[in-house]
KOLBA-516704 format. One record per residue (C-alpha): residue number from 1; residue in three letters; x, y, z. Coordinates in steps of 0.02 Angstrom, whole numbers, always signed. Example, Ala and Ser with C-alpha at 12.3 -4.5 7.8 and 13.67 -1.06 7.14 Angstrom:
<atoms>
   n res     px     py     pz
   1 Ala   +615   -225   +390
   2 Ser   +684    -53   +357
</atoms>
This chain:
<atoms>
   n res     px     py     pz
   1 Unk  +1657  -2500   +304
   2 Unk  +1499  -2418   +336
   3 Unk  +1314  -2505   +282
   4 Unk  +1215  -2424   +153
   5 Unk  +1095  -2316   +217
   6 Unk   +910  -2426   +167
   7 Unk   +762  -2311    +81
   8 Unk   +598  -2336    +20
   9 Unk   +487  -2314   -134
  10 Unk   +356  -2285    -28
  11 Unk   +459  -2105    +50
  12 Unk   +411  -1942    -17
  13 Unk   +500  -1917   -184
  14 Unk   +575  -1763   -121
  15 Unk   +631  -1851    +25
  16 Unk   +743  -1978    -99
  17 Unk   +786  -1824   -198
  18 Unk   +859  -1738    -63
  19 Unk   +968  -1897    -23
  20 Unk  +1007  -1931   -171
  21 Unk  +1079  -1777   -202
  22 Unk  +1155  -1779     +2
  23 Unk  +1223  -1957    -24
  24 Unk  +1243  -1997   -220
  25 Unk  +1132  -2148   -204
  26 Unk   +959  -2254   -142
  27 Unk   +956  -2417    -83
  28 Unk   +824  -2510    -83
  29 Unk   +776  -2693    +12
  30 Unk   +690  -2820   -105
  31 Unk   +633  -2674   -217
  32 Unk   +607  -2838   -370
  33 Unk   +534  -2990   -336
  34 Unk   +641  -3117   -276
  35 Unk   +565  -3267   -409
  36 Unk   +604  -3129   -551
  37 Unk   +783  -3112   -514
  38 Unk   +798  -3298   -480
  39 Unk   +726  -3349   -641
  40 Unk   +853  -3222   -729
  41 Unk  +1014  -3286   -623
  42 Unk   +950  -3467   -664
  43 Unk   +954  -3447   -851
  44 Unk  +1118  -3368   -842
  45 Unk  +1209  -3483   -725
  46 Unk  +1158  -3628   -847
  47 Unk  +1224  -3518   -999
  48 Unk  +1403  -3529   -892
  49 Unk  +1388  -3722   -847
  50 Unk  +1366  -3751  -1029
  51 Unk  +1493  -3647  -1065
  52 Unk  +1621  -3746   -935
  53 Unk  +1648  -3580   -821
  54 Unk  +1567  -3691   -661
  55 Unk  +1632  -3823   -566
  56 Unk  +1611  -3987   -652
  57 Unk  +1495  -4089   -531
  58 Unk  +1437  -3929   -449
  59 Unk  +1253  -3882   -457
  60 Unk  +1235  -3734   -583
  61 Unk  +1154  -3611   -456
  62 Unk  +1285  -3622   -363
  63 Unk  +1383  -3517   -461
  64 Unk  +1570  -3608   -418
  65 Unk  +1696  -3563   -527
  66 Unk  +1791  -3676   -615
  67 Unk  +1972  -3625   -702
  68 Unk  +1867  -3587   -874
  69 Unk  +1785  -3430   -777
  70 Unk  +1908  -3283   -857
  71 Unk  +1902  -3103   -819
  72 Unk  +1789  -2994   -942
  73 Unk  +1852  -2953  -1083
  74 Unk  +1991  -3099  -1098
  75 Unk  +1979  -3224  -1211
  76 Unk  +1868  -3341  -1198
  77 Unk  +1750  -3219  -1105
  78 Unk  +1623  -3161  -1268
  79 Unk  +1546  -3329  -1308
  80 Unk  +1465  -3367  -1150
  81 Unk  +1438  -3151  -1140
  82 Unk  +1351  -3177  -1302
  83 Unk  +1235  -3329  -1249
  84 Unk  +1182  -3194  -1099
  85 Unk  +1152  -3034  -1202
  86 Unk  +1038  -3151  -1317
  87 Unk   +937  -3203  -1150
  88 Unk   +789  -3086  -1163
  89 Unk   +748  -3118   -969
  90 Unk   +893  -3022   -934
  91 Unk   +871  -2865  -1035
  92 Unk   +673  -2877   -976
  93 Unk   +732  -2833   -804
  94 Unk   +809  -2677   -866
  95 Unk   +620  -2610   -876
  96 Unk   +539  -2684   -734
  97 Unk   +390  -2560   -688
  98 Unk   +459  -2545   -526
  99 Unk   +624  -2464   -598
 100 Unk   +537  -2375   -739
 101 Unk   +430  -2290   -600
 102 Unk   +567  -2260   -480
 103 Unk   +691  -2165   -613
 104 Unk   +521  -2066   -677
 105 Unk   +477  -2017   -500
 106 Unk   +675  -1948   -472
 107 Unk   +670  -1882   -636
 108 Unk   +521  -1799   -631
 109 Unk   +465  -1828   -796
 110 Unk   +473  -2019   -912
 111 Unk   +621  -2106   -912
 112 Unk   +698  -2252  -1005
 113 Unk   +826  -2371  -1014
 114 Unk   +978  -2370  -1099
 115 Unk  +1000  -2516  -1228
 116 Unk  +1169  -2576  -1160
 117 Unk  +1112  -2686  -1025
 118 Unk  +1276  -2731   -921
 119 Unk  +1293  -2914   -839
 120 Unk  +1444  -2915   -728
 121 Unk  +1518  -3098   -708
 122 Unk  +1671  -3080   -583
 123 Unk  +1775  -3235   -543
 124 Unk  +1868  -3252   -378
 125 Unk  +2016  -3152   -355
 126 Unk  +2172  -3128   -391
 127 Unk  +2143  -3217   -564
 128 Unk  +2021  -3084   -596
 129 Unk  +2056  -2900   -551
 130 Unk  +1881  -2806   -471
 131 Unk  +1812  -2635   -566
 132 Unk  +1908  -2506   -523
 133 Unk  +1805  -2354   -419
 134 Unk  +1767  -2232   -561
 135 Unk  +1612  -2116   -595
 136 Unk  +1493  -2162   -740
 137 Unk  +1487  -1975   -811
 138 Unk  +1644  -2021   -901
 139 Unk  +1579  -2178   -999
 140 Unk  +1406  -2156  -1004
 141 Unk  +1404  -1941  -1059
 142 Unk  +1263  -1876  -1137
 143 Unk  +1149  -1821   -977
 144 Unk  +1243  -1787   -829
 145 Unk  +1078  -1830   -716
 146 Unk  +1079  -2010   -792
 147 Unk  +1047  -2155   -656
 148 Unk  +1123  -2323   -642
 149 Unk  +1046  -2451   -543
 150 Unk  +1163  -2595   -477
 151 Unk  +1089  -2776   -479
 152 Unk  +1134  -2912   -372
 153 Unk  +1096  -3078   -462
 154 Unk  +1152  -3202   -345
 155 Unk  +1179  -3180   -164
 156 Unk  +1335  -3029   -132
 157 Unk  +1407  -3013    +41
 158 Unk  +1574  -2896    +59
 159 Unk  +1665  -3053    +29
 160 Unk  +1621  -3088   -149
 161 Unk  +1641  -2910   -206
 162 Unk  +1504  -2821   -196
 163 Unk  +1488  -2663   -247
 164 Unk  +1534  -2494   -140
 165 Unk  +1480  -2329   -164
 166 Unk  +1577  -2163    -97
 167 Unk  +1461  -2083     +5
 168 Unk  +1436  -1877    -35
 169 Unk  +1552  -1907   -190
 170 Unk  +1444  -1811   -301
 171 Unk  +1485  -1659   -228
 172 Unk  +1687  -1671   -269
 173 Unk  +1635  -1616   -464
 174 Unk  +1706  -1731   -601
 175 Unk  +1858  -1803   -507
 176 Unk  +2024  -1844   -640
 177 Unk  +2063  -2009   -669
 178 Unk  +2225  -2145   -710
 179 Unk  +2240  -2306   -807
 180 Unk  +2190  -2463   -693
 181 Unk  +2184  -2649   -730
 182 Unk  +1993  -2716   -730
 183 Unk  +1828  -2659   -813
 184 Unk  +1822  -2490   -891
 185 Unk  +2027  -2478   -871
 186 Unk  +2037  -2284   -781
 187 Unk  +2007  -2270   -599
 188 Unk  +1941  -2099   -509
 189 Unk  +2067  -2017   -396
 190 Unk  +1978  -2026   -240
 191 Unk  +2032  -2081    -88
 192 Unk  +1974  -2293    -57
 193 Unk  +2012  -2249   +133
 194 Unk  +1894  -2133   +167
 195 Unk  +1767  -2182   +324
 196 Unk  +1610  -2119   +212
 197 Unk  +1634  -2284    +92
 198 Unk  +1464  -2395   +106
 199 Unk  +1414  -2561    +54
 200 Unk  +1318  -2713   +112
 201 Unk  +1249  -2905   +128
 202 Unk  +1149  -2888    -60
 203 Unk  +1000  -3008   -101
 204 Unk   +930  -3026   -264
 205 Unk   +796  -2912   -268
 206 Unk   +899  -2788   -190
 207 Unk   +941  -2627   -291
 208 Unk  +1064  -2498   -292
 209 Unk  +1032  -2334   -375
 210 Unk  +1154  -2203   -383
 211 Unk  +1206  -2048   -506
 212 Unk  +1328  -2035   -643
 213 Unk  +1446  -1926   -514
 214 Unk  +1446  -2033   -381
 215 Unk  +1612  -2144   -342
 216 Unk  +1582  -2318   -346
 217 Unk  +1670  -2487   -385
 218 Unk  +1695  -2672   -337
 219 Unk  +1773  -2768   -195
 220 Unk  +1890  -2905   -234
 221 Unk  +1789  -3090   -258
 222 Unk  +1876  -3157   -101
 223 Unk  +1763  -3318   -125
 224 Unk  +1738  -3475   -257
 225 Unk  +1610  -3404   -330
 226 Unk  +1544  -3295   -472
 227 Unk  +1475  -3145   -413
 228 Unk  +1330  -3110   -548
 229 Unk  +1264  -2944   -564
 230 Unk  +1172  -2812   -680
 231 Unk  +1192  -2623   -705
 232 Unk  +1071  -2534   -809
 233 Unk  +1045  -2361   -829
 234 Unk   +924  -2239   -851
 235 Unk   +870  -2054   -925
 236 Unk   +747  -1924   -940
 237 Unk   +676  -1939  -1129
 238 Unk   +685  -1771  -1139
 239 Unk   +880  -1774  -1087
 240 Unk  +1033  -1770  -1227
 241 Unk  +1098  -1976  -1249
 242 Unk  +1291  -1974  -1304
 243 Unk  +1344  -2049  -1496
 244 Unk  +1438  -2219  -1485
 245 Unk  +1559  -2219  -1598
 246 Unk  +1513  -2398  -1609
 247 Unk  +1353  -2383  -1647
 248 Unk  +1225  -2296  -1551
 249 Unk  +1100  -2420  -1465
 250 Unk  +1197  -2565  -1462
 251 Unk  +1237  -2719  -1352
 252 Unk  +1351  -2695  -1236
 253 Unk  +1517  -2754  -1294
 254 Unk  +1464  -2731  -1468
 255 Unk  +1545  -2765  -1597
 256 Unk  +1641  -2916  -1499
 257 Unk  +1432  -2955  -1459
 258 Unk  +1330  -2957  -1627
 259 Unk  +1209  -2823  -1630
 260 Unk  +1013  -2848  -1573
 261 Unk   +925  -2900  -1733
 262 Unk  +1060  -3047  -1718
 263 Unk  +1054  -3043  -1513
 264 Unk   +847  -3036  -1506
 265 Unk   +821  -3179  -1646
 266 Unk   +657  -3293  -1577
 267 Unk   +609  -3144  -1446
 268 Unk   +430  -3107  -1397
 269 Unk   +460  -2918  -1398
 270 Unk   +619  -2781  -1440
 271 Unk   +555  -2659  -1331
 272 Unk   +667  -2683  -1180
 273 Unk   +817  -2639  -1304
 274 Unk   +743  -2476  -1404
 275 Unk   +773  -2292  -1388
 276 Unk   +613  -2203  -1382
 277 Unk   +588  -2086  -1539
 278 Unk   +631  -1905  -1525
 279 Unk   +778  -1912  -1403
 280 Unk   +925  -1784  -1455
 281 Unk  +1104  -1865  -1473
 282 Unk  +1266  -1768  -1441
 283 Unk  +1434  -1807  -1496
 284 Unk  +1539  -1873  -1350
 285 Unk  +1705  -1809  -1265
 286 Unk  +1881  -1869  -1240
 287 Unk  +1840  -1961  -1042
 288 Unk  +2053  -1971  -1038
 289 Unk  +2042  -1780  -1025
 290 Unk  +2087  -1711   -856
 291 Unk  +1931  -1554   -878
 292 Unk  +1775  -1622   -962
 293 Unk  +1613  -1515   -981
 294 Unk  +1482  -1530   -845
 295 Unk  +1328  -1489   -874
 296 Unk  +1217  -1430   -730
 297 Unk  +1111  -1567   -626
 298 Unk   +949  -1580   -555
 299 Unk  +1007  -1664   -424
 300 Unk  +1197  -1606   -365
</atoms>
C-alpha cells in the first residue's frame, strides 16, 4: 500500500486546496503537540484499566487488551464509552486552534466543530471486526464540504489498523453502498484492491484530514493492543448541519451515552460541545438509498 502523501500548514492554502480536492485528503506530521495528545490518551487508557478492558498487570499506557476489550457497540462497550465522552480533555482536542485554523483556512470562511466527538477503541482482530471503507457524506449529511480529521491517540502502524484513505475517491460521486459487520454497518462499493489506497506509521500528533466523499476505513488490529483514536469533524458556520433524529447536538452514541448537561457535569467550560448560534438545520435523507442528493462542493 502506498504512504500518505505528508503536507504542511505552512503551504499556500490554495496549494492544500488543490490537493485536497486532487487527493481527498491532507496529512499532516505532528500538526498537535505531542504532550497534548499524550495527556488525552493517558486519561483514557486509565478510564479502560478501570474498566478491566487492559491486561491485568500491564501498565495502562500500554494499551494491551485484555478479554473485557469488546467491539463498539457490544455489550459491555457504553460504560467505559461513557467514562470517555465525560472526559473533557478529549472533546477539548476537537477545537485545538491548530484545527480550528486549518478547517477555516480550507474553508475559507469560520468553521466549527461538530458536537459528536468520535473516540474509536478497536481491539485486536478477529474478535473485533475493523470499520468498514465507507464515505462520511452518508452519516454525517448536512454540508457536503464538511471535513473530518482522523486522530491517532496512541502509536498506529499498518499493523494495528490504522486508518486508509482511497486516494482520488472524491471524484467517483456518492458511490452505493451494502450492509457490513463493524462501525457504521454499510460499506462503499469501491474496490479495497486498488494501487491508489494510502496509509502510514501514525504518531500522536499526527492528523489526517480528509472530505466527506473521500473513501476511507480501518485495517484489521493485527496486534494486542487497542488502537485509540479520534475523528472529529468540521463545517463552515455558514453551511446547512443535518437534524438527528436523536437529538441534534448530542454525544455521540446518544441516547446509549447520556446527553452533555449529564456528560459535562464538574467541566470548566461547554464550549468545545456547542453549535454556534445561527447555523441552518436540514432534515436528513434515507443513507440506505442507492441515489442521494449531492449538493455542489467547493472543493470536488
Amino acid at each position: 500500500m502506498k504512504e500518505l502523501t505528508p503536507s504542511s500548514v505552512l503551504d499556500d492554502i490554495g496549494v492544500l486546496r488543490t490537493r485536497l480536492a486532487e487527493d481527498g485528503y491532507l496529512f499532516f506530521r505532528g500538526l498537535l503537540p505531542s504532550e497534548v495528545v499524550d495527556d488525552v490518551r493517558s486519561q483514557i487508557a486509565q478510564i479502560l484499566y478501570d474498566s478491566n478492558w487492559l491486561a491485568p498487570g500491564s501498565s495502562a499506557d500500554e494499551l494491551i487488551a485484555s478479554e473485557r476489550a469488546v467491539e463498539e457497540g457490544s455489550p459491555g462497550f457504553f460504560g467505559a464509552y461513557t467514562a470517555i465522552q465525560s472526559t473533557e480533555a478529549f472533546h477539548q482536542l476537537a477545537v485545538r486552534p491548530e484545527l480550528l485554523d486549518l478547517t477555516s483556512r480550507l474553508l475559507g470562511e469560520d468553521a466549527f466543530a461538530h458536537p459528536a466527538h468520535i473516540c474509536r477503541i478497536a481491539p485486536p482482530s478477529p474478535g473485533a471486526n475493523p470499520t468498514p471503507i465507507h464515505q462520511d457524506y452518508r452519516f454525517i449529511q448536512g454540508c457536503i464540504d464538511t471535513l473530518t480529521t482522523w486522530l491517532p491517540l496512541s502509536e498506529a502502524p499498518p499493523q494495528i489498523g490504522g486508518l486508509r484513505v482511497f486516494s482520488g475517491s472524491p471524484r467517483l460521486g456518492v458511490l452505493p453502498v451494502k450492509a457490513s459487520d463493524g462501525p457504521g454497518m454499510s460499506r462503499a462499493e469501491a474496490d479495497e484492491n486498488d494501487p491508489e489506497w494510502r496509509t502510514t506509521s501514525y504518531q500522536p500528533g499526527d492528523v489526517l484530514l480528509f472530505g466527506s466523499l473521500t473513501v476511507h476505513g480501518a485495517m484489521p488490529n493485527r496486534t494486542r493492543q487497542l488502537r485509540v483514536s479520534a475523528d472529529f469533524r468540521y463545517q463552515a458556520v455558514s453551511a446547512p448541519m443535518a437534524r438527528d433524529a436523536l437529538g441534534t447536538g448530542k454525544p455521540h452514541y446518544h441516547p446509549e451515552v447520556p446527553d452533555f448537561p449529564t456528560l459535562t457535569r464538574g467541566w470548566t467550560s461547554t464550549a468545545s460541545v456547542e453549535i454556534p448560534a445561527g447555523v441552518e438545520f436540514v432534515d436528513r435523507f434515507d443513507p440506505r438509498l442507492d441515489e442521494v442528493p449531492t449538493p455542489n462542493s467547493r472543493f470536488f
